[in-house]
C-alpha positions as CSV (number, residue, x, y, z in Angstrom):
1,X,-18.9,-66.2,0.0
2,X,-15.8,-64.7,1.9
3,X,-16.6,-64.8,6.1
4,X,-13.4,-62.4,6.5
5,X,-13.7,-58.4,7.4
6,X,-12.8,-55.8,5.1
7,X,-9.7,-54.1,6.5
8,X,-8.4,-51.3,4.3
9,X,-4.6,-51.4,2.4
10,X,-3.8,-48.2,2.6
11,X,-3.9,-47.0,6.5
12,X,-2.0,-43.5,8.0
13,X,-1.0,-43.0,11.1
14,X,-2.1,-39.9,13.3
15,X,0.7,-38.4,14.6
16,X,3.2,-38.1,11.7
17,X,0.1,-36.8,10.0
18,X,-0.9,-34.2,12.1
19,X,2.6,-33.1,12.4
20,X,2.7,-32.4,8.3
21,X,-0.3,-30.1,9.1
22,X,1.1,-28.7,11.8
23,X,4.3,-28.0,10.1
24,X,2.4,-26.6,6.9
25,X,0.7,-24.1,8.7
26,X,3.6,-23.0,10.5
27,X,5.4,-22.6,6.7
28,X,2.4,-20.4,5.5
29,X,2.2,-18.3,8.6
30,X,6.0,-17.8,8.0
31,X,4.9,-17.1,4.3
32,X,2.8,-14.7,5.0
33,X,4.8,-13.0,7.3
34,X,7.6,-12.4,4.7
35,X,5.2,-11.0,2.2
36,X,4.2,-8.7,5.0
37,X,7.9,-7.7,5.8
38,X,9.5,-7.6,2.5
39,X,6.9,-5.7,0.5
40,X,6.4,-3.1,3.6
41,X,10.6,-2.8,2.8
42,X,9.8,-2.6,-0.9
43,X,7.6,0.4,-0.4
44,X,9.2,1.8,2.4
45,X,12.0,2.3,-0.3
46,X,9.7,3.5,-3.1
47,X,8.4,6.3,-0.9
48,X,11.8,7.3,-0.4
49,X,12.9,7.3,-4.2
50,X,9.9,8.9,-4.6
51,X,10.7,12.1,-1.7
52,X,14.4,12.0,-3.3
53,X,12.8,12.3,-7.2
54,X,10.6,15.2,-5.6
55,X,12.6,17.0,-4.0
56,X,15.6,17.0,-6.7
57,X,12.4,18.4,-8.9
58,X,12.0,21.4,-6.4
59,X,15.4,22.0,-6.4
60,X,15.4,22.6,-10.0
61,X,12.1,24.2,-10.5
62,X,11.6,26.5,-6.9
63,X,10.1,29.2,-8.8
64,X,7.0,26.9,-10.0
65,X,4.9,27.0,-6.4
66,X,5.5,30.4,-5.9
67,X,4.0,31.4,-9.4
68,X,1.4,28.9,-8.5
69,X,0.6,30.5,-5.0
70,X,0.9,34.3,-6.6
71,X,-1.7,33.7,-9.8
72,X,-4.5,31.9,-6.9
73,X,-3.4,34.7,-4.7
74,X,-4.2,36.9,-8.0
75,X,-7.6,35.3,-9.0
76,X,-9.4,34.9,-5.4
77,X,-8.4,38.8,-5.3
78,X,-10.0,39.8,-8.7
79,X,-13.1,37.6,-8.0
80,X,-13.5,39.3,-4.6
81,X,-13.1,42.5,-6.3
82,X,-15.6,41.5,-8.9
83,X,-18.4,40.4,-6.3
84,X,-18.0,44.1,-4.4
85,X,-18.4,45.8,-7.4
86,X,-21.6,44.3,-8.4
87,X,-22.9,44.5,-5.0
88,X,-22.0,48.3,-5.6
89,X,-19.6,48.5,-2.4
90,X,-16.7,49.6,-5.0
């Protein structure tokens, strides 16, 4: 039988290691942070192409909300016209 301990081959030392976990979370905190940052910028700049497409369609179309605003304006006035009558306050 072997009398000697049991000492492990493979052996790590603390500091270097906790320095790789240190700097790894430091890398996915900056990670993180520049997904933040860069797809705020990305849709910061969507929105924008987005106003710009909008109002190049208004500019070609102004009539379209006014017809809109005119044929509600038309209805609510008909179906108020429509409840007097049958309430027989023509």
């Amino acid at each position: 039988m072997n009398s000697h301990s049991y000492t492990p081959r493979f052996q790590l030392k603390a500091a270097p290691m906790m320095a790789g976990i240190v700097l790894l979370g430091t890398g996915c905190l900056m990670g993180i942070a520049g997904m933040i940052i860069g797809g705020s910028a990305v849709m910061s700049g969507t929105r924008r192409w987005f106003r710009g497409i909008a109002e190049e369609y208004e500019a070609l179309h102004p009539a379209w909300g006014k017809q809109t605003k005119v044929a509600m304006t038309t209805a609510r006035d008909m179906n108020g016209h429509r409840a007097r009558a049958r309430s027989g306050h023509v």
